[in-house]
C-alpha positions, 0 to 999 in steps of 0.5 A, a space after each residue: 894704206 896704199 904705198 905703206 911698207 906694211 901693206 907691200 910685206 906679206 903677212 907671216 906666221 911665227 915659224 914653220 916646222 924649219 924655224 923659217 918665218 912661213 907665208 900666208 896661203 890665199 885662195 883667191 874668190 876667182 879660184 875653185 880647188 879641187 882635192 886637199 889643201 895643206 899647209 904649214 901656216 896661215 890658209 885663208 880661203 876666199 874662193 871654193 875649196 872642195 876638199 879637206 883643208 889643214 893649216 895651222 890658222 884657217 881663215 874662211 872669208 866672206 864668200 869663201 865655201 869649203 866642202 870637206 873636213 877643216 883641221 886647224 890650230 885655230 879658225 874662223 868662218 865668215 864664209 861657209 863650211 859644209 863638213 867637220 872643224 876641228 880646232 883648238 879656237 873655233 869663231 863661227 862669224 856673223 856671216 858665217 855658217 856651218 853645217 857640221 861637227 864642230 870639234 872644239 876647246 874654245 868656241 865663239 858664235 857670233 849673232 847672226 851665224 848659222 851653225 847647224 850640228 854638234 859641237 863637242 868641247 874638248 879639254 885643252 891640248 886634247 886635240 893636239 894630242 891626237 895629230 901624227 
């Protein structure tokens, strides 16, 4: 809704590793990067990401492409990804697709998504025991 006070605040995760209320990060579609995306929040990727990407929610949009690995507490596709997801909670999108390992605890494909490669299940906290 245009003028609401919600739409002018932006959206934030709990906290970040400080305990302060941590930002959204948005890749718009006009923007293409090349190298490592990193952040401590939520990543939402529009545009082009040529790169690995790590946050703790990844969103990648309709139109939204990444070629590199993704790491994530949790993710969803509506875009593509051409490389491995490693999450907790994986939504592959009716729109999205995938070409690539899907590492995963918890997984949703939508009808409609395209998901090419394996996706190994892994029991709950096993992948955040693997992060430095």
């Amino acid at each position: 809704m245009i003028g609401s006070s919600q739409a002018s605040q932006p959206r934030t995760n709990p906290q970040g590793s400080d305990g302060r209320a941590v930002a959204s990060s948005v890749i718009g579609a006009d923007l293409v990067v090349v190298g490592n995306v990193e952040g401590p929040g939520t990543i939402v990727v529009a545009g082009a990401v040529s790169g690995d990407v790590r946050g703790r929610h990844v969103t990648v949009g309709p139109g939204g492409r990444i070629e590199g690995s993704l790491e994530a507490s949790s993710v969803r596709v509506d875009g593509t990804v051409e490389g491995p997801i490693t999450a907790e909670a994986v939504v592959v999108g009716g729109a999205g697709r995938v070409v690539g390992i899907i590492t995963h605890n918890a997984i949703t494909i939508e009808p409609g998504a395209q998901v090419d490669g394996r996706r190994p299940w892994r029991p709950a906290g096993f992948l955040a025991s693997k992060r430095p």
